[in-house]
C-alpha positions as CSV (number, residue, x, y, z in Angstrom):
1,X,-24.5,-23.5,13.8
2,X,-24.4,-19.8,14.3
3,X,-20.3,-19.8,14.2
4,X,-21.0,-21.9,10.8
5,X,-23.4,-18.8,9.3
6,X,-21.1,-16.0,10.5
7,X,-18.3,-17.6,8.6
8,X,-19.9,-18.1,5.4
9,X,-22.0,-14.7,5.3
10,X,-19.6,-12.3,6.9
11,X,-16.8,-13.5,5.1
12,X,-19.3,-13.9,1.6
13,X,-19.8,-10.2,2.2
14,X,-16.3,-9.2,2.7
15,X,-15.0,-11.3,-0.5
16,X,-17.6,-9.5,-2.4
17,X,-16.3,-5.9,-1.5
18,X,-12.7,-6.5,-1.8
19,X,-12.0,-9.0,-4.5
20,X,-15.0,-9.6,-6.8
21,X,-15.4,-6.9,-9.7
22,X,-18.3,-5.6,-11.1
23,X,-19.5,-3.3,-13.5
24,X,-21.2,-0.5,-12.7
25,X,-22.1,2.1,-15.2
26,X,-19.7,0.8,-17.5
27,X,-16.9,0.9,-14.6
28,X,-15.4,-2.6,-13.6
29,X,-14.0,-2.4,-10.4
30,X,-14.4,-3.9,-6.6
31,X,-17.6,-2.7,-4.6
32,X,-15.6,-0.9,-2.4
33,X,-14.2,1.4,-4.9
34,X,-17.9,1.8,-6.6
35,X,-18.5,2.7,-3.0
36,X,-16.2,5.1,-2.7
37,X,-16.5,6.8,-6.2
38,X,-20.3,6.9,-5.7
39,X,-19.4,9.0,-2.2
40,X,-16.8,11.1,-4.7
41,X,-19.8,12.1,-7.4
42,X,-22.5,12.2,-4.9
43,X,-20.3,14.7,-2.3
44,X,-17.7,16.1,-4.1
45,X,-18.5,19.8,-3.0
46,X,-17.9,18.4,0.6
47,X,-15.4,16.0,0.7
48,X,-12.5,18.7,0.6
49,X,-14.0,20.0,3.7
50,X,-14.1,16.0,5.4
51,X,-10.3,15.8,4.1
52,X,-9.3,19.1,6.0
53,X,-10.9,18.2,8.9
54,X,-9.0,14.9,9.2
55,X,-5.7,16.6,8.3
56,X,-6.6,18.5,10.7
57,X,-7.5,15.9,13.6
58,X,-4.3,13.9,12.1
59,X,-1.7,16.6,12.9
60,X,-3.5,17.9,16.6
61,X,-3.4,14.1,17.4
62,X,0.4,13.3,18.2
63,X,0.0,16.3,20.7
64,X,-3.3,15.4,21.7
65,X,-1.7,11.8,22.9
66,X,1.6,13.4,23.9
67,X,3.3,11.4,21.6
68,X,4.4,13.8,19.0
69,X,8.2,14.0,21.0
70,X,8.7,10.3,21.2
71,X,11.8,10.0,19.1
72,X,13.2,11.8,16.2
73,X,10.9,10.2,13.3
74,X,7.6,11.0,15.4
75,X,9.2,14.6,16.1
76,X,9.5,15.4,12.9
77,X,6.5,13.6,10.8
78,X,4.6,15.2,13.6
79,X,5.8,19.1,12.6
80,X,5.0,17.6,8.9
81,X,1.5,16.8,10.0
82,X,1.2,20.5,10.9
83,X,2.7,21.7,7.6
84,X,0.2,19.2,5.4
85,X,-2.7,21.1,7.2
86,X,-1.5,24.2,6.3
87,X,-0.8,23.0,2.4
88,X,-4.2,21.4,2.9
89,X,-5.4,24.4,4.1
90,X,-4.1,26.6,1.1
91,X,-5.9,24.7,-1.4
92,X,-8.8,24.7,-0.2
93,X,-9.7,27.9,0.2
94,X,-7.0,28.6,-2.4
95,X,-4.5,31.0,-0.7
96,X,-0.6,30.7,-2.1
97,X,1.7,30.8,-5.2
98,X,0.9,29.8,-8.5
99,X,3.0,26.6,-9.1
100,X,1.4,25.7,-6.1
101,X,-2.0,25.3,-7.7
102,X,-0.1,23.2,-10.8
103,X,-2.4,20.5,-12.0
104,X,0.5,17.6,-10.8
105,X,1.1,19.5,-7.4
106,X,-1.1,20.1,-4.6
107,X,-4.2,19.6,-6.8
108,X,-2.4,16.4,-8.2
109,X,-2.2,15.4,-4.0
110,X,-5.1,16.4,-2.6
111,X,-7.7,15.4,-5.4
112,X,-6.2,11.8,-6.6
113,X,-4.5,10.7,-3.1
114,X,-5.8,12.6,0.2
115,X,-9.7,12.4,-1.0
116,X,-10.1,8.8,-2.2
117,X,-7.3,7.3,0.5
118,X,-9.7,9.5,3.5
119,X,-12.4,7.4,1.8
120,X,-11.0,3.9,1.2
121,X,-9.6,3.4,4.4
122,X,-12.2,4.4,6.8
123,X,-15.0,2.6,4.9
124,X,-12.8,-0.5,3.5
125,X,-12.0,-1.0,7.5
126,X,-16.2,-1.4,8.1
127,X,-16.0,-4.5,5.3
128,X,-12.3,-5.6,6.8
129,X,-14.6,-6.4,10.1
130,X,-16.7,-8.9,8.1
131,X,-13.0,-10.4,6.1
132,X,-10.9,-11.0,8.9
133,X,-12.6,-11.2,12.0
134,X,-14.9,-14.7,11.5
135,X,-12.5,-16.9,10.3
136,X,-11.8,-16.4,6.9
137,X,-8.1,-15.5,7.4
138,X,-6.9,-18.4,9.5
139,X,-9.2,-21.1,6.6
140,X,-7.9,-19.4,3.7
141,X,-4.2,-19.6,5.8
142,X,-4.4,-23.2,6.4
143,X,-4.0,-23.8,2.5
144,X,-1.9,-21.3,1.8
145,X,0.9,-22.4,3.9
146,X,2.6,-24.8,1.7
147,X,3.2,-21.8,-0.8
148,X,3.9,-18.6,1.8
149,X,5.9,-19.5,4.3
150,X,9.1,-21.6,2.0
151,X,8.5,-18.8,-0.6
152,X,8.4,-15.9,1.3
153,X,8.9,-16.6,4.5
154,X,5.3,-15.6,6.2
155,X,2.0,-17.4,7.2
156,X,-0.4,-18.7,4.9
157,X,-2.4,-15.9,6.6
158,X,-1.0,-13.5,4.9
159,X,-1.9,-14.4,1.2
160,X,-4.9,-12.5,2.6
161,X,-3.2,-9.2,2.7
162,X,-1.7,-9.3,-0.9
163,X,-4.2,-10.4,-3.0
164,X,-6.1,-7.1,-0.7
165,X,-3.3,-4.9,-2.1
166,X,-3.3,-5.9,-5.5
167,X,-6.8,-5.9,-5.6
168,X,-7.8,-3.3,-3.6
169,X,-5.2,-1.1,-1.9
170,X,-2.1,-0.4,-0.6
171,X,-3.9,1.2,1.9
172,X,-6.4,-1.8,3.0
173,X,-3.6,-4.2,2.8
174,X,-1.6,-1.9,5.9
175,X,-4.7,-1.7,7.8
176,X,-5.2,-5.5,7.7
177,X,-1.4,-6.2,8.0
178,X,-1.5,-3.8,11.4
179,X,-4.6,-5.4,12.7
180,X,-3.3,-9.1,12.2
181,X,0.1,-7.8,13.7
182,X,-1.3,-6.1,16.9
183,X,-3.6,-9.4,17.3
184,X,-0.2,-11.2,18.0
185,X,-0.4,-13.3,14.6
186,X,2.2,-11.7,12.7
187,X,6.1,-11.6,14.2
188,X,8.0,-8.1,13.6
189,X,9.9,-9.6,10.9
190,X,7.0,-11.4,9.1
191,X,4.6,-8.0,9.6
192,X,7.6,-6.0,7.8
193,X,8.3,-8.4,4.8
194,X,4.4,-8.2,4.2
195,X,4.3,-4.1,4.7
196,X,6.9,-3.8,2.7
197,X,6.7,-6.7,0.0
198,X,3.1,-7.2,-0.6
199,X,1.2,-3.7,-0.2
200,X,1.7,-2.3,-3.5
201,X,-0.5,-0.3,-5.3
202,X,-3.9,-1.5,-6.0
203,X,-5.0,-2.7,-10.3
204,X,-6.9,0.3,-10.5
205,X,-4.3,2.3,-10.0
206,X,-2.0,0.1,-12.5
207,X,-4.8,1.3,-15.0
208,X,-3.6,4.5,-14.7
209,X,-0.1,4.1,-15.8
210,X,-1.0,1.6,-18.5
211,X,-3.4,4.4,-19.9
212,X,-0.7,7.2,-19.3
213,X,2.1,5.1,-21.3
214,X,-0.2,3.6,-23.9
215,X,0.1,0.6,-22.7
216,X,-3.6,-0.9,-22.8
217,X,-3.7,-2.9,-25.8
218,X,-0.9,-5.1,-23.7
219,X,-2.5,-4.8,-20.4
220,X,-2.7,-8.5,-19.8
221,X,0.8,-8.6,-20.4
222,X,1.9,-5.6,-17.9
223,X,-0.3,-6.8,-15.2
224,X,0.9,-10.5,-14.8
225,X,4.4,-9.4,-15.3
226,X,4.1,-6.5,-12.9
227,X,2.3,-9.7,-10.5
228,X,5.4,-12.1,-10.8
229,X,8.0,-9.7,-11.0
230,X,6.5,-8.0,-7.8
231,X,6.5,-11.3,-5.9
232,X,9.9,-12.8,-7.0
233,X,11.7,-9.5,-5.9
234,X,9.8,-9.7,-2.4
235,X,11.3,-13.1,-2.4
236,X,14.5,-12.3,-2.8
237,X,14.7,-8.8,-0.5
238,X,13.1,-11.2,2.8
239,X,17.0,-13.4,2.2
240,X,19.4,-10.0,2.4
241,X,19.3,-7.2,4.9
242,X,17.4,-5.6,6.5
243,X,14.5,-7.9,6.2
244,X,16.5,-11.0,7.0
245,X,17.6,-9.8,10.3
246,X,14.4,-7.9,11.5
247,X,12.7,-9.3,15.1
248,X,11.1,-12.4,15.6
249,X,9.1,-10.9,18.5
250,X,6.0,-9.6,18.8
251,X,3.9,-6.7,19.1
252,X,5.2,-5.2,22.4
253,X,6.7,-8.6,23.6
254,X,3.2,-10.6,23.6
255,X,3.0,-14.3,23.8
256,X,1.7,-14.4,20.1
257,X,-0.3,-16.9,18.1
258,X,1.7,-18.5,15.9
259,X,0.4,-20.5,12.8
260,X,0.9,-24.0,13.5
261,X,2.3,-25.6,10.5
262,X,-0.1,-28.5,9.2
263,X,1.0,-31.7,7.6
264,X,-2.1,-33.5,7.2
265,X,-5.6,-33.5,7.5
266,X,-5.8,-29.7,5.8
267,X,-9.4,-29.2,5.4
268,X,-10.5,-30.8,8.7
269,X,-8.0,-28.2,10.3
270,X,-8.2,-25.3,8.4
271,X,-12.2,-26.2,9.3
272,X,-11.8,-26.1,13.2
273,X,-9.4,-23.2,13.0
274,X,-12.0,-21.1,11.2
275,X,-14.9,-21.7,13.4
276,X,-12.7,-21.3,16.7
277,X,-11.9,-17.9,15.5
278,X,-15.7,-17.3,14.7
279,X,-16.9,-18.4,18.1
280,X,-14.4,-15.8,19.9
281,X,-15.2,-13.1,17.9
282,X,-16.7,-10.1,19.4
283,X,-20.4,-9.4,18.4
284,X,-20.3,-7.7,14.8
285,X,-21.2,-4.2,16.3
286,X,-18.2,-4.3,18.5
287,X,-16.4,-5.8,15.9
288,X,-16.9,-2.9,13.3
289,X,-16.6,0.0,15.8
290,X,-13.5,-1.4,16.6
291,X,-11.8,-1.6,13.1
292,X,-13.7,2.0,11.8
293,X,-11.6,3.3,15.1
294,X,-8.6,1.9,14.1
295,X,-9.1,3.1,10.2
296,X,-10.4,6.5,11.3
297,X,-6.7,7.1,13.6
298,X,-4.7,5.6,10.5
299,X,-6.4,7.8,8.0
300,X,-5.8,10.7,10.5
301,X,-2.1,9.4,10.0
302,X,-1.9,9.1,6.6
303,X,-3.2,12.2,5.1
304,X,-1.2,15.0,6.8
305,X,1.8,13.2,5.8
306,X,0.6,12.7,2.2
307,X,0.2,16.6,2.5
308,X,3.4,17.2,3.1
309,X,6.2,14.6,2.2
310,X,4.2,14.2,-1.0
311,X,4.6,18.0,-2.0
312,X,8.2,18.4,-0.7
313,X,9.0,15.0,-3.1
314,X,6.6,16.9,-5.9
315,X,8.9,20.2,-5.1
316,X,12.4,18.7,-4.8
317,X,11.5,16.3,-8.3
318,X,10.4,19.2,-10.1
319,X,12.5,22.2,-9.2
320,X,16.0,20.7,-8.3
321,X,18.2,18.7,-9.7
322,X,18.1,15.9,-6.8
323,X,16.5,13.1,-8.5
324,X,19.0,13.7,-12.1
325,X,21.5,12.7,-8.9
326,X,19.9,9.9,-7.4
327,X,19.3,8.7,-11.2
328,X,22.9,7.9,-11.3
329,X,22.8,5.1,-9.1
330,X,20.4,3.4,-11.4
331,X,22.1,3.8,-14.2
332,X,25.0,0.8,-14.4
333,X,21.8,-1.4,-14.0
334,X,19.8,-0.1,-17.0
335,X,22.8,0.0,-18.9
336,X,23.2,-3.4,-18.0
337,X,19.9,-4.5,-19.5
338,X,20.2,-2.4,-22.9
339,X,17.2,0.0,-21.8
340,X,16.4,2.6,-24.4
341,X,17.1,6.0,-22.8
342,X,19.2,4.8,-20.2
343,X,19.4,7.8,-18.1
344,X,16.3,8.8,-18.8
345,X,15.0,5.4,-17.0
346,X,17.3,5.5,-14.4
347,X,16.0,8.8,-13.1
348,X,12.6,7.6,-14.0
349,X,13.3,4.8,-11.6
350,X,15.2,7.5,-8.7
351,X,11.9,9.8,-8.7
352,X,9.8,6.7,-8.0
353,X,10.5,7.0,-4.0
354,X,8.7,10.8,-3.9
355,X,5.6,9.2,-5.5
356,X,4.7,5.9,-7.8
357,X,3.0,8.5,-10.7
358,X,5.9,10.0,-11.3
359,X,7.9,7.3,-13.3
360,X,5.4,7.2,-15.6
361,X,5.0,11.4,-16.8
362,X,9.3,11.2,-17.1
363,X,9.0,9.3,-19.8
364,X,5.7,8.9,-21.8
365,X,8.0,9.5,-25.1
366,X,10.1,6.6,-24.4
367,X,11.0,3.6,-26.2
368,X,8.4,0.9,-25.5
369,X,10.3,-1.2,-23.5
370,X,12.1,1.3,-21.3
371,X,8.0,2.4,-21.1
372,X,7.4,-1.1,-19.9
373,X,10.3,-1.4,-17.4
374,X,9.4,1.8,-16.3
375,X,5.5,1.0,-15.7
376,X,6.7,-1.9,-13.9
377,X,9.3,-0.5,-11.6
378,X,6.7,2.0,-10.3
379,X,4.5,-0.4,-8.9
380,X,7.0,-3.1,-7.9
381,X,9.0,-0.8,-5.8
382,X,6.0,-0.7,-3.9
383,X,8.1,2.1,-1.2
384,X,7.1,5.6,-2.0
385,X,6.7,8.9,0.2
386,X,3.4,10.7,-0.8
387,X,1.4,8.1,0.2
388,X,2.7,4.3,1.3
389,X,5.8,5.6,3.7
390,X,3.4,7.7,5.7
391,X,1.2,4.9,6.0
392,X,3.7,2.3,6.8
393,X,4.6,5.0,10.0
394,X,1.0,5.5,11.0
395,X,1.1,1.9,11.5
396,X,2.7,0.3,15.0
397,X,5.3,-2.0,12.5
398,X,8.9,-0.8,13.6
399,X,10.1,0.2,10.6
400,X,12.2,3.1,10.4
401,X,12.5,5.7,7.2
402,X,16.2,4.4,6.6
403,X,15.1,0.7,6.4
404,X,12.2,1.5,3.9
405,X,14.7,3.6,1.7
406,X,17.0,0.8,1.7
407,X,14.5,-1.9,1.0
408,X,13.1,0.7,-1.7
409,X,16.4,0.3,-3.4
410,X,17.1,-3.3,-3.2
411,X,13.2,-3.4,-5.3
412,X,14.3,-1.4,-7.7
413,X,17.4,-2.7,-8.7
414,X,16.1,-5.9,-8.6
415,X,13.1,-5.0,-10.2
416,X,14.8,-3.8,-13.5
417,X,17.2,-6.5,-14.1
418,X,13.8,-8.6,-13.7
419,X,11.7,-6.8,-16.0
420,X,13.9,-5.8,-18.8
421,X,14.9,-9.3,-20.3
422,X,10.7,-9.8,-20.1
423,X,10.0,-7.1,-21.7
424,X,12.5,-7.9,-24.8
425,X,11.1,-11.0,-24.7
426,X,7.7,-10.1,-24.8
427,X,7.7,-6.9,-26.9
């Protein structure tokens, strides 16, 4: 009876905070980000001093752990961590240059990305105690496995983790993906398909760009076709390198606990294997301290790099010519689809990779359908370096930079020849 009540009230709880939204002084969003907004209004004179202090503790940390040598990524993400707390640093007590202080540079990092992702993660791992450690993830899998695993090659578990993204957060989808893969219930392979195929950025976020491109009165429209499009390309980059040949081992060579694959019987199953997991979790104090540890060294992870890789992107996209470049190799493909303003897309679509905003202030005098295309390419590509490649690396999936800049390609691409002829069609 008790494992019965822990399933249906933890889980209850942790439904509520990351996928039901409610209004809130004329806001509809999840609870979690009310949560975190209300922290935002309530503390905002401290919070820059909470976000330095993790930077802080985030860069010490490799060479707390004497880990910071390990090999050549951690070397030098680990001399970037030291860097973001210096930028960090500057902007707080407001020491450097003038295009520093730029409303869409260090401002632009620390007040939209560093503050709210310091928040989110900590405090959305609390509530990911209550979602995935009673049996709701192994229930909700059971069903899910028809759809998942032919489609995309993962567990039904794992539908978990991308309606969390979509909904919620890139961020909160990493955290459960790591703490699902550590547990032994995710191979390599199936933990890097999800990581990089499923954690885009959350609706919220999606607002954002609709509002920045005009794009609200067709919102329903850009957000299912952003949803499909997002999905079908993640089908198609788990069949072609490097996905397809990642490791079907797990975390550190453990035995693992595969999802057996049900034929009949579904409820009765998906039944037992829920209250199993429920009777072997750990009591819900252990259960949270646990998860708030392992969110507390991610953020750590996270925000030094966003710091620093984000401004160097911000930097090299608007003082050099190296994303007019990298737009090139875009091109043939949004010529291809007859986009309006070709090149101006196709560097739109190159600039993506520094950070997923940036698409959409290239080209907010575009045509609408090279708006569109544009809108949707920047969440679909799902790979980008101010925010979701550092958090990728602060999690213990072996993915290395080279992978997730190929795979960041491959979404692209794909992404545009996807969404164009939608957009024609729809517009």
């Amino acid at each position: 009876m008790l494992n019965v009540v822990k399933f249906f009230i933890f889980s209850a709880i942790g439904i509520f905070v990351f996928f039901i939204p409610i209004t809130l002084n004329g806001k509809s969003s999840i609870m979690l980000d009310h949560i975190v907004s209300y922290i935002q209004t309530a503390a905002s004179g401290a919070l820059p001093y909470y976000a330095l202090l993790v930077i802080l503790l985030g860069a010490v940390y490799p060479f707390y752990t004497k880990t910071w040598n390990k090999d050549k990524v951690t070397f030098v993400f680990s001399i970037l961590k030291v860097f973001g707390f210096i930028t960090g640093a500057m902007l707080v007590f407001n020491i450097g240059p003038k295009w520093f202080f730029a409303p869409d540079m260090a401002p632009f990092l620390f007040n939209k990305l560093v503050i709210s992702v310091g928040l989110l993660v900590p405090i959305g791992s609390v509530f990911l105690a209550l979602l995935v450690g009673y049996g709701l993830l192994e229930f909700v899998g059971i069903f899910m496995q028809p759809v998942m695993r032919p489609v995309w090659k993962t567990p039904g578990r794992s539908a978990i983790d991308a309606v969390a993204s979509f909904v919620g957060s890139y961020s909160i989808g990493l955290l459960i993906t790591n703490r699902v893969f550590k547990e032994g219930k995710y191979t390599i392979k199936e933990a890097a398909i999800i990581a990089t195929g499923f954690s885009t950025v959350s609706a919220t976020f999606m607002i954002v760009v609709a509002k920045t491109l005009d794009l609200m009165n067709i919102w329903n429209a850009y957000f299912w076709v952003t949803f499909v499009v997002t999905f079908i390309v993640t089908a198609i980059t788990v069949r072609i390198w490097p996905l397809s040949k990642m490791s079907d081992s797990y975390y550190e060579d453990m035995e693992g606990a595969p999802e057996v694959i049900i034929k009949k019987d579904r409820v009765k199953t998906a039944w037992k294997e829920a209250m199993d997991t429920a009777n072997g979790a750990p009591t819900l104090g252990k259960n949270i301290w646990d998860n708030l540890k392992d969110g507390l060294i991610m953020t750590m992870g996270i925000l030094p790099s966003i710091m620093s890789v984000g401004l160097l992107g911000l930097i090299l996209a608007e003082f050099t010519p190296v994303f007019d470049w990298l737009g090139y190799i875009f091109y043939p493909f949004a010529k291809l689809v007859q986009l309006p303003d070709a090149m101006l897309a196709s560097k739109a679509s190159a600039v993506g990779i520094a950070e997923m905003f940036l698409p959409a202030l290239l080209v907010t005098k575009a045509a609408l359908v090279t708006k569109f295309v544009i809108a949707v390419v920047s969440v679909s590509s799902i790979i980008f370096f101010s925010a979701v490649v550092p958090c990728i690396l602060s999690t213990e999936i072996p993915l290395t930079v080279g992978k997730l800049v190929i795979i960041w390609f491959e979404r692209v691409v794909l992404t545009i020849l996807l969404a164009a002829p939608l957009a024609y069609l729809i517009l």
